[in-house]
PANU-535659 format. One record per atom (N, C-alpha, C): residue in three letters; x, y, z. Coordinates in steps of 0.02 Angstrom, whole numbers, plus 50000, padded with zeros to 5 digits. Each point is the difference from the previous one (the first is absolute). Example, Ala and Ser with C-alpha at 12.3 -4.5 7.8 and 13.67 -1.06 7.14 Angstrom:
// residues 2
ALA506604971650390
ALA499555005950000
ALA500455006050000
SER499825005349964
SER500425005950003
SER499615005550037
END
This chain:
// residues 340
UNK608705218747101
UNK500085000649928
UNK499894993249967
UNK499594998749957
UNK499994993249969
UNK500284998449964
UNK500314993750011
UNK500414997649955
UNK499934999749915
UNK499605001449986
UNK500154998949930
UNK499055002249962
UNK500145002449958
UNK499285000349947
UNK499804995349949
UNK499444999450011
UNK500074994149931
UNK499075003649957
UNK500104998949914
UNK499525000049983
UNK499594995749977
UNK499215000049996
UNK499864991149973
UNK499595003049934
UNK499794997249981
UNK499754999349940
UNK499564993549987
UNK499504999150034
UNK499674991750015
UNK499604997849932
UNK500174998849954
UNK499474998049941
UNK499614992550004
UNK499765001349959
UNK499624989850000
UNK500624996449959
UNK500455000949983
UNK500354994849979
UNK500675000550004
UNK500225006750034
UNK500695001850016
UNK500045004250053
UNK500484999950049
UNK500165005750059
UNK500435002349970
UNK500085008149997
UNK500765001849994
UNK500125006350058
UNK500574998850008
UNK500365003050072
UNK500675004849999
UNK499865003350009
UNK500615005750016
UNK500174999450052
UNK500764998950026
UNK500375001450055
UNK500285006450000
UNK499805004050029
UNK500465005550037
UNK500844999750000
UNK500114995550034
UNK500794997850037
UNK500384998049937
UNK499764995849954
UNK500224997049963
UNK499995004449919
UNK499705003250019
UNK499635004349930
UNK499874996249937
UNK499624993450017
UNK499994997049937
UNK499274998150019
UNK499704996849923
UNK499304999149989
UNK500034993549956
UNK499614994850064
UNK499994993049976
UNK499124998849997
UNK499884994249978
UNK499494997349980
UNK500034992850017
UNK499184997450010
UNK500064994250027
UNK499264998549976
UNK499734991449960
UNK499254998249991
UNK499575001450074
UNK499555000949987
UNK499525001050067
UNK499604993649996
UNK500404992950027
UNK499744996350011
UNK500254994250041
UNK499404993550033
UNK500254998350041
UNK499814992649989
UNK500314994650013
UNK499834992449992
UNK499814997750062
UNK499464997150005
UNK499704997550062
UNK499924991549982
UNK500324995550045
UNK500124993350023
UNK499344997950022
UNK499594996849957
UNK499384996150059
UNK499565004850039
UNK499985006849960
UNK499555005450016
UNK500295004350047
UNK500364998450060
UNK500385003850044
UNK500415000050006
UNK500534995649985
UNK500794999850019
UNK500215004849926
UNK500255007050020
UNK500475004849923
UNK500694993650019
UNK499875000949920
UNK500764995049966
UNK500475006049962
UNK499675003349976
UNK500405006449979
UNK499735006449966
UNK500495004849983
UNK499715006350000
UNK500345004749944
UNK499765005049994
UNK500315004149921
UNK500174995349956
UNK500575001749989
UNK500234995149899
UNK500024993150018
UNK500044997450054
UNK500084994350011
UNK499334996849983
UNK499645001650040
UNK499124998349986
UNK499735001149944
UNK500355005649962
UNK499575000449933
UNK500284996349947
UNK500834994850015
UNK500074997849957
UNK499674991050002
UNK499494998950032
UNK499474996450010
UNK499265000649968
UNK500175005949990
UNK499165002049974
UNK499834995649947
UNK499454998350022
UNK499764994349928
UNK500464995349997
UNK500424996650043
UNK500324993849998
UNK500144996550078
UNK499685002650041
UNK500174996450061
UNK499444995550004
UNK500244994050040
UNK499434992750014
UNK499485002350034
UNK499464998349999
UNK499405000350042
UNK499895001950066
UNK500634997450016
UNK500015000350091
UNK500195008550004
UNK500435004349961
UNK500205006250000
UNK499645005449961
UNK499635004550024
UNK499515003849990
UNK500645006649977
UNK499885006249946
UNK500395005849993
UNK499485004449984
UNK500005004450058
UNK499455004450013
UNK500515007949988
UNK499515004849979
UNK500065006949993
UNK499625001650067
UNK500515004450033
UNK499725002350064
UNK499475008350000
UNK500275001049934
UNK499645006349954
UNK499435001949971
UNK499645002150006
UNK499284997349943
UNK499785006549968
UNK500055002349937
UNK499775006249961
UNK500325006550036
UNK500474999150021
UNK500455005650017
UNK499975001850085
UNK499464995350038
UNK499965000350070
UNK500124994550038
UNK500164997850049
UNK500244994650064
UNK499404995950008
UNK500044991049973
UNK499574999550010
UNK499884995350054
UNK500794996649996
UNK500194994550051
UNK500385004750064
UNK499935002850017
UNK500465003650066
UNK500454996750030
UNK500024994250036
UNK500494999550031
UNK500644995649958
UNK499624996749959
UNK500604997249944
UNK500265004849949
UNK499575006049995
UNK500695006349970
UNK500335001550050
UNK499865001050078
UNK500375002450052
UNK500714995649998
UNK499894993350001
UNK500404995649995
UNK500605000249950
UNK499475002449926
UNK500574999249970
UNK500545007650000
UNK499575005250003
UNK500255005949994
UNK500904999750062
UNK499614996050051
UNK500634997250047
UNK500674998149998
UNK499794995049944
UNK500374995649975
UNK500555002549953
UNK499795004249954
UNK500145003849950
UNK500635004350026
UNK499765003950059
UNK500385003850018
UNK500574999650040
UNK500124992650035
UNK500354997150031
UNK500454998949955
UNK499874995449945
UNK500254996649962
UNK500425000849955
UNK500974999550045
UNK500475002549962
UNK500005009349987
UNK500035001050062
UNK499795011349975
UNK500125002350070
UNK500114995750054
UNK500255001250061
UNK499425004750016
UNK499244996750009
UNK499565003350013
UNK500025004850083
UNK499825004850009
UNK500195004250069
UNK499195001050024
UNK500084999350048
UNK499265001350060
UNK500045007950021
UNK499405002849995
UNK499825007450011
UNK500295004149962
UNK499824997749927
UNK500165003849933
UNK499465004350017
UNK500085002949933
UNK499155005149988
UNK499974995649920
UNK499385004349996
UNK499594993849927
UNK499745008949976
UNK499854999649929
UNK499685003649947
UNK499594994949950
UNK499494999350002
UNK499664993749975
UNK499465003849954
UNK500034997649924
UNK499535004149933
UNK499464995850010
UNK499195001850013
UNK499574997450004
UNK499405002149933
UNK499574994749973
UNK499755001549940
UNK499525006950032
UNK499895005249936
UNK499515005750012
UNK499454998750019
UNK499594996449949
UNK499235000149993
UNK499504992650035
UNK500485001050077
UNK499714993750053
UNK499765003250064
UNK499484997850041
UNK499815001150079
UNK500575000650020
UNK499895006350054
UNK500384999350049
UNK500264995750052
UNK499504995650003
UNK500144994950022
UNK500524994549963
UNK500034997649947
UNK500364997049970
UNK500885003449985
UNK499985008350000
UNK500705002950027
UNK500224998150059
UNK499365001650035
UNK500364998050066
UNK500324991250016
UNK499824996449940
UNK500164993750018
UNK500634999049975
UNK500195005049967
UNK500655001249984
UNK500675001950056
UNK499765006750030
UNK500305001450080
UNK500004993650030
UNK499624996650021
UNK499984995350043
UNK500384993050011
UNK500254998449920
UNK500194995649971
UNK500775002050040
UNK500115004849980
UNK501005001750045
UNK499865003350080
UNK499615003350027
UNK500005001650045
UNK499844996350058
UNK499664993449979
UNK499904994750055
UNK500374992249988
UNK500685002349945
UNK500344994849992
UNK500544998750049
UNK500324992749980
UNK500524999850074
UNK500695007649965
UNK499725002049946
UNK500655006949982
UNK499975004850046
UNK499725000250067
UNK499775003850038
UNK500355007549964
UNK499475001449969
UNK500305006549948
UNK499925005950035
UNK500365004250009
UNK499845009050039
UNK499685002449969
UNK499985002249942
UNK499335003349968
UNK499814995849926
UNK499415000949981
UNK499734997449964
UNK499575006449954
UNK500185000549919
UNK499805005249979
UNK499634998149948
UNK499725004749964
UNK499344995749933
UNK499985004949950
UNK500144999949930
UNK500065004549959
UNK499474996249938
UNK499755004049965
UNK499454999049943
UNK500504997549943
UNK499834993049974
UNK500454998749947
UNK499905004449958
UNK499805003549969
UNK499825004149925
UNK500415004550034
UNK500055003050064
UNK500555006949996
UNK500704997049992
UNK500234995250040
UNK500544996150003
UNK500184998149933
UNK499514999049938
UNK500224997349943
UNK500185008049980
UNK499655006649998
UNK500115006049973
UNK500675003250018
UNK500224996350082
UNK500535004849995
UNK500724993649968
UNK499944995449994
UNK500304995349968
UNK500365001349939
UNK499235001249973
UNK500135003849928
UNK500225007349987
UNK500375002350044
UNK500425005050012
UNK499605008650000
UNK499004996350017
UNK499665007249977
UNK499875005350051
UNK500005003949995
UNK499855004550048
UNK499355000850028
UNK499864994550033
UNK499545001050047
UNK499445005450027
UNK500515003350025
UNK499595006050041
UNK499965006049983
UNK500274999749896
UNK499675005949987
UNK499714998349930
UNK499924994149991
UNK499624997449941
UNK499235002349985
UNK499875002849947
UNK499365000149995
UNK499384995549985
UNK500264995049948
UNK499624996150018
UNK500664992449951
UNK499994994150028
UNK500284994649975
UNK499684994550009
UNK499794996049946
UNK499644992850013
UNK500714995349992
UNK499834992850069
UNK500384997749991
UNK499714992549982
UNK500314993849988
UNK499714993549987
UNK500324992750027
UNK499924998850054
UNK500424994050014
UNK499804995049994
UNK500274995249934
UNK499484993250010
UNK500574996550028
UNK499474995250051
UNK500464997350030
UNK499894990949979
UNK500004997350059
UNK499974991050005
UNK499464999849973
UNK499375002250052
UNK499445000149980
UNK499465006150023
UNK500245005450005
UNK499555008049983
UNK500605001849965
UNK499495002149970
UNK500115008849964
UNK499895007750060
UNK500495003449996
UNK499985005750046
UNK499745004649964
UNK499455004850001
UNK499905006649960
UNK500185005150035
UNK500385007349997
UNK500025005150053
UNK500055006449962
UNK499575002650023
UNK500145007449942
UNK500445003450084
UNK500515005349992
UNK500345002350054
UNK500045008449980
UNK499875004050045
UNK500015006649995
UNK500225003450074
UNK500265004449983
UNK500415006750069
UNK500164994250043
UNK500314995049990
UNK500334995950081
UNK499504995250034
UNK499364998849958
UNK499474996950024
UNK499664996749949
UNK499484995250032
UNK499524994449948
UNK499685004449981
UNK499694999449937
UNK499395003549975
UNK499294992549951
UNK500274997150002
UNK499514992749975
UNK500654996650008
UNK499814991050018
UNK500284993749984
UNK499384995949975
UNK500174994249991
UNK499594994649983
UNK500704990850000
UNK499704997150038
UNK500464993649997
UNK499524994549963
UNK500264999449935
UNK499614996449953
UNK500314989250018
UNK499444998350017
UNK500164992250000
UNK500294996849942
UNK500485001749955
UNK500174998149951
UNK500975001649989
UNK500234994349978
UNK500754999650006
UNK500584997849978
UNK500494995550025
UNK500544994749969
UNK499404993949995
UNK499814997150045
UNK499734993350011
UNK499165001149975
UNK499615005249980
UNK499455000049954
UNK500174997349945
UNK500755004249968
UNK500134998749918
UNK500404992949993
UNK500094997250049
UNK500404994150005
UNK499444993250009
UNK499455004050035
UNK499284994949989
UNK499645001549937
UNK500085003249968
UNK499765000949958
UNK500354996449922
UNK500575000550004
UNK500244996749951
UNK500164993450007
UNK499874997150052
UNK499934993550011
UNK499314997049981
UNK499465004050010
UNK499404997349968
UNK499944999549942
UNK500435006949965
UNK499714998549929
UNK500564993849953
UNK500384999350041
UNK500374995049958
UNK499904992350025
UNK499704999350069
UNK499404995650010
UNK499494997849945
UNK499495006050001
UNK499685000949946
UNK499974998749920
UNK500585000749989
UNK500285001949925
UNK500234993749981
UNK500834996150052
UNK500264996149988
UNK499794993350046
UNK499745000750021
UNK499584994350058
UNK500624997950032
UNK500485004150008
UNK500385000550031
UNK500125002450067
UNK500174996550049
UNK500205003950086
UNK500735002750003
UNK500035004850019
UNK500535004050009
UNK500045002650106
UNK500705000550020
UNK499765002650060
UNK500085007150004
UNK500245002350058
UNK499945008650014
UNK500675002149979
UNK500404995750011
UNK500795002949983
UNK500014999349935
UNK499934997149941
UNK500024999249935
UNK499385006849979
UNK499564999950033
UNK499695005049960
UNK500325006250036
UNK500425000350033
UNK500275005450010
UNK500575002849958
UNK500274994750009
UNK500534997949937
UNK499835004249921
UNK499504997950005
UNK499505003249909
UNK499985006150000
UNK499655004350066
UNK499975005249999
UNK500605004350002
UNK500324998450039
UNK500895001949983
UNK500175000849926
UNK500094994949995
UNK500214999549943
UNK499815001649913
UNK499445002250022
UNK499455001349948
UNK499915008850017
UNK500135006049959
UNK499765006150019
UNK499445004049964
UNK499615003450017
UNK499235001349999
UNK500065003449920
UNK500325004149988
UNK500235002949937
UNK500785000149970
UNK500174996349964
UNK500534998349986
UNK499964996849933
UNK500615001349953
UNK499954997349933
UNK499924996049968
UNK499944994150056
UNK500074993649998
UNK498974997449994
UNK500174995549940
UNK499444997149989
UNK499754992349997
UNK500614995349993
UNK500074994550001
UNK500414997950031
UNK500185001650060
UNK500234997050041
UNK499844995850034
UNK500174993050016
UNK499904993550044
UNK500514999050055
UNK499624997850032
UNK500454996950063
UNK499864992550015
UNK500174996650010
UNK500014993050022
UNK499934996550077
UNK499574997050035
UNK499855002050071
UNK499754993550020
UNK500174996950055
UNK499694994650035
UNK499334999650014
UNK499874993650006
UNK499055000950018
UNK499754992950005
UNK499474999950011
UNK499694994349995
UNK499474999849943
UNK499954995549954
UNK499514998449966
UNK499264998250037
UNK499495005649966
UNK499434997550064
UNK499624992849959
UNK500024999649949
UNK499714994949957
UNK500334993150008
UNK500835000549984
UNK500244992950008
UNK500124999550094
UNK500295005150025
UNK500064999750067
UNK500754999250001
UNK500325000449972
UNK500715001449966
UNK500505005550030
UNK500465000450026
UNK500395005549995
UNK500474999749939
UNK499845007250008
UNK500505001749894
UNK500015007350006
UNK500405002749937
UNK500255005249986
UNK499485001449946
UNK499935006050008
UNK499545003049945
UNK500185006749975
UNK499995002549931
UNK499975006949991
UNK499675006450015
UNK500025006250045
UNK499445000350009
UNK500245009749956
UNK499385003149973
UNK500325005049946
UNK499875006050032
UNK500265006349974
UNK500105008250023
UNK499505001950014
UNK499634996349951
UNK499015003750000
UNK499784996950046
UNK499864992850018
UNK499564998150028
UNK500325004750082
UNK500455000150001
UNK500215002150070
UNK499705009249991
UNK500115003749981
UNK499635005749969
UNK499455001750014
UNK499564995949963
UNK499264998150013
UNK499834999350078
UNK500314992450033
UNK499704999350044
UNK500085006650058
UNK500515006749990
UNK500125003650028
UNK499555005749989
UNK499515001549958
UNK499665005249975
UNK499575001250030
UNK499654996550039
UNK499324999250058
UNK500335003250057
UNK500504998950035
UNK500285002950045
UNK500155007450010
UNK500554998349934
UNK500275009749987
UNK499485004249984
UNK499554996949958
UNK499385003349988
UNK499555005850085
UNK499904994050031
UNK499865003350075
UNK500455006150038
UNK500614998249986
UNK500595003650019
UNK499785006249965
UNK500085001749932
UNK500055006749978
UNK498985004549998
UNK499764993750016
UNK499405004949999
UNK499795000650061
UNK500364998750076
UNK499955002150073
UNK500485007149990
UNK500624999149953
UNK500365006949998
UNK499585005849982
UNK499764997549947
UNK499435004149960
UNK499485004650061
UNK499824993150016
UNK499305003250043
UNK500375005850059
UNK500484999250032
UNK500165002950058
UNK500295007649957
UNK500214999249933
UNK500265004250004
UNK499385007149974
UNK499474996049972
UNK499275003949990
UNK499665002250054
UNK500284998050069
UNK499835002550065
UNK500255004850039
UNK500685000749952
UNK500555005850042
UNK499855007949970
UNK500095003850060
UNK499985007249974
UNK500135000349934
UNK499955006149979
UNK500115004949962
UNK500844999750013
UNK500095006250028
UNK500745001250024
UNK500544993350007
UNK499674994850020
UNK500564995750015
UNK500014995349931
UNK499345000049974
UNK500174994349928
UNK500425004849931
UNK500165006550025
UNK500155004849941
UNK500824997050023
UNK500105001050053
UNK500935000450040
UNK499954992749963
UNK499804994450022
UNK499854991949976
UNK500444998949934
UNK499345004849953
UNK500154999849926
UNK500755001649993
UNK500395005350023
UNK500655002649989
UNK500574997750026
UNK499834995150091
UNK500484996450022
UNK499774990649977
UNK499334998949983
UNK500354994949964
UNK499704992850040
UNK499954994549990
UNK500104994450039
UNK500454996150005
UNK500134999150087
UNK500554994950023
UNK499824992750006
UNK500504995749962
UNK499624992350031
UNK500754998250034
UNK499824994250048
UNK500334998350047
UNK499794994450032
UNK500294993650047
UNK499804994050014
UNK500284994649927
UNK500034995450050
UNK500354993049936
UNK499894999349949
UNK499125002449986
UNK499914996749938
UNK499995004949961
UNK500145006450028
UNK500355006949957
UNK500434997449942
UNK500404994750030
UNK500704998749950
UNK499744996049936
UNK499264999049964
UNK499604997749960
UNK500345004949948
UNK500344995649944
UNK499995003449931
UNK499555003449962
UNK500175007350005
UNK499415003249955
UNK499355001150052
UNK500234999750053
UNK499155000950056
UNK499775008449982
UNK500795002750031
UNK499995009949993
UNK499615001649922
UNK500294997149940
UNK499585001049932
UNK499344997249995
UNK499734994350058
UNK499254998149979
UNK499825004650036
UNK500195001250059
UNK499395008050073
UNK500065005449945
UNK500455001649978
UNK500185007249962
UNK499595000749947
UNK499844993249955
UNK499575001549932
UNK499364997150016
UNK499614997850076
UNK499434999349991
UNK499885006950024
UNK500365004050049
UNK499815004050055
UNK499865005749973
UNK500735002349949
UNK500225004249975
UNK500515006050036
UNK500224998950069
UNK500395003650042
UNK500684996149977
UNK500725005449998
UNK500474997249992
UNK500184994750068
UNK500364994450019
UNK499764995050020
UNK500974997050019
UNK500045001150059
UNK500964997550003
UNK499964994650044
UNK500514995350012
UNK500104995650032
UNK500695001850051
UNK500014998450086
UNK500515002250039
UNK500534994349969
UNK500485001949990
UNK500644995550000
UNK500074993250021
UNK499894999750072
UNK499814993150037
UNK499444999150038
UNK499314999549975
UNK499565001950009
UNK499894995550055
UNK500114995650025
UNK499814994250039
UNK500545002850074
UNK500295002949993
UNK500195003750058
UNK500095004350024
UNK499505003549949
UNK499735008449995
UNK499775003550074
UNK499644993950024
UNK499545004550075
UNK500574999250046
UNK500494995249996
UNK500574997150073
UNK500185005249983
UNK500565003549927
UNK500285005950000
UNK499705004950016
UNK499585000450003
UNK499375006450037
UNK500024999550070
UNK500034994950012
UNK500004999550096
UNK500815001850008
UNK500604998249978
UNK500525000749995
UNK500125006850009
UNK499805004149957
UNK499995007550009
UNK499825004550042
UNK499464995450031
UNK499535003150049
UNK500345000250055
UNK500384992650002
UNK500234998850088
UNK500725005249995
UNK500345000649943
UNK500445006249986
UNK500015007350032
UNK499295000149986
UNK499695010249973
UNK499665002550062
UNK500245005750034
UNK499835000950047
UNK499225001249997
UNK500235005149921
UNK499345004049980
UNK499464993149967
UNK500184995449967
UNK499464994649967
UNK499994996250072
UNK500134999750046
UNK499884995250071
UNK499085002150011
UNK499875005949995
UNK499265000750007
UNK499274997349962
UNK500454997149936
UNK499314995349977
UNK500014992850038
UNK500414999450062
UNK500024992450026
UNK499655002650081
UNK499584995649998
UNK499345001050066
UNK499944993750036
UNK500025002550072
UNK499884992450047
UNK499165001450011
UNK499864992049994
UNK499284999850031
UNK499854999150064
UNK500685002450048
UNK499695000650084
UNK499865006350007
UNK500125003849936
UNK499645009950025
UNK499244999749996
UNK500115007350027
UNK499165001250045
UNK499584997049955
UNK500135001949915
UNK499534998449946
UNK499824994050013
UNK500344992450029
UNK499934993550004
UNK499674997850055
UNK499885005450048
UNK499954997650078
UNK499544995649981
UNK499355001249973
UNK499514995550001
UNK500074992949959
UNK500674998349984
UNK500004993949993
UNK500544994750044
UNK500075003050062
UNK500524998050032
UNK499744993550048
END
């Protein structure tokens, strides 16, 4: 009997994890500080509270890249680390691990591989489609839905999934995200204010700034460097320009919704129209995001509660439900032989 279940939830800029034993659901940065290129100095929040401020000699790498594994053994490492760390980690758990929809099989499988050949010497190792994991999260009925589009933007994809009778019917994983709109508004206030800003301040903006909201003159005040004098200083930076530099992005976002959803049946874009769109993932929690998808799209348009831990609560349920245990699949069955 294995000791304990755990679910993962691997994003590009956050893990989040369900314990079984513990019945609680923590979160941790998905990142790692590397010393002189090889020596890890540290890992999760610790490492990311370096980002953009550690000396030369200390490198802070994302082991993540557009929603797939790009560094392997330094996510192995850290995923390790993580789980050790303070949680009385147990050897020959089982794992339920949400992998993005619209990737090679091969790149799922780099998902399995990541816990099943770790020192977690794990007993089973299972793989569930994030878009169902986010559906049953969001408390939907799955397996008798007719048709539901869902939307997870995440770090850096966007998830598309239209979901019907218990199964995929289209995805699409759009390269666009937290850290597009966070590069993006750093250029234009580059641009604008010949001002440098880093990733956490323009993250900062986007937070703090929401896509439709009453607010029209709002300023914020923000560290930077002057690119002209070479100066560090505080500068104002306003509602719009942050707005703006976001419109190129979201723009992509709602016309990939668009397109996929001009691709879907008959039958399933009619159910669509009546159940609606779900958004879900971090940057779900964007002020006014559900009212910009809703009035470019025109589908009524909701946001999950805690959208950023929408798919873990989906795996959560799963490792629960005798009956939801069947959307979770190992890749050592027959279907996989040929990649063994």
């Amino acid at each position: 009997m294995a000791r304990n279940v755990y679910g993962l939830d691997l994003g590009s800029y956050e893990i989040k994890v369900y314990d079984k034993k513990k019945d609680t659901i923590w979160k941790e940065k998905d990142v790692i500080a590397l010393r002189n290129e090889k020596e890890i100095f540290a890992v999760g929040d610790e490492a990311f509270s370096m980002y953009e401020k550690a000396p030369s000699n200390i490198e802070v790498v994302f082991p993540m890249k557009e929603g797939v594994i790009s560094r392997f053994h330094d996510m192995q490492f850290l995923l390790q680390n993580l789980l050790k760390k303070d949680r009385q980690f147990a050897r020959g758990s089982e794992y339920v691990v949400a992998v993005p929809t619209d990737v090679t099989e091969v790149e799922k499988k780099a998902f399995f591989d990541l816990v099943i050949h770790s020192t977690a010497k794990a007993k089973e190792v299972n793989i569930v489609e994030r878009s169902i994991a986010d559906a049953i999260g969001l408390n939907l009925d799955v397996q008798n839905t007719r048709g539901v589009f869902i939307v997870n933007f995440g770090g850096e994809t966007t998830e598309l999934s239209v979901i019907a009778g218990g199964g995929m019917v289209m995805n699409r994983l759009l390269k666009v995200g937290g850290a597009t709109f966070d590069q993006s508004v750093i250029n234009l206030v580059r641009h604008s204010h010949d001002f440098l800003i880093g990733r956490h301040t323009a993250e900062v903006l986007r937070k703090s700034f929401g896509i439709f909201t009453n607010e029209v003159e709002a300023m914020l005040t923000v560290a930077g460097r002057d690119l002209i004098t070479g100066v560090p200083m505080r500068k104002g930076i306003s509602i719009n320009l942050v707005r703006l530099a976001m419109k190129d992005p979201l723009f992509q976002c709602v016309s990939a919704i668009q397109s996929l959803l001009d691709r879907t049946p008959p039958e399933v874009r009619k159910a669509i129209n009546e159940n609606g769109i779900f958004l879900t993932g971090g940057v779900a929690h964007t002020a006014g995001l559900e009212m910009y998808v809703e009035e470019m799209v025109g589908i009524t348009t909701r946001t999950s509660v805690e959208p950023d831990i929408c798919a873990v609560s989906g795996l959560k349920k799963i490792i629960e439900s005798k009956e939801l245990r069947k959307f979770a699949f190992s890749m050592i069955d027959e279907n996989y032989r040929w990649m063994r």
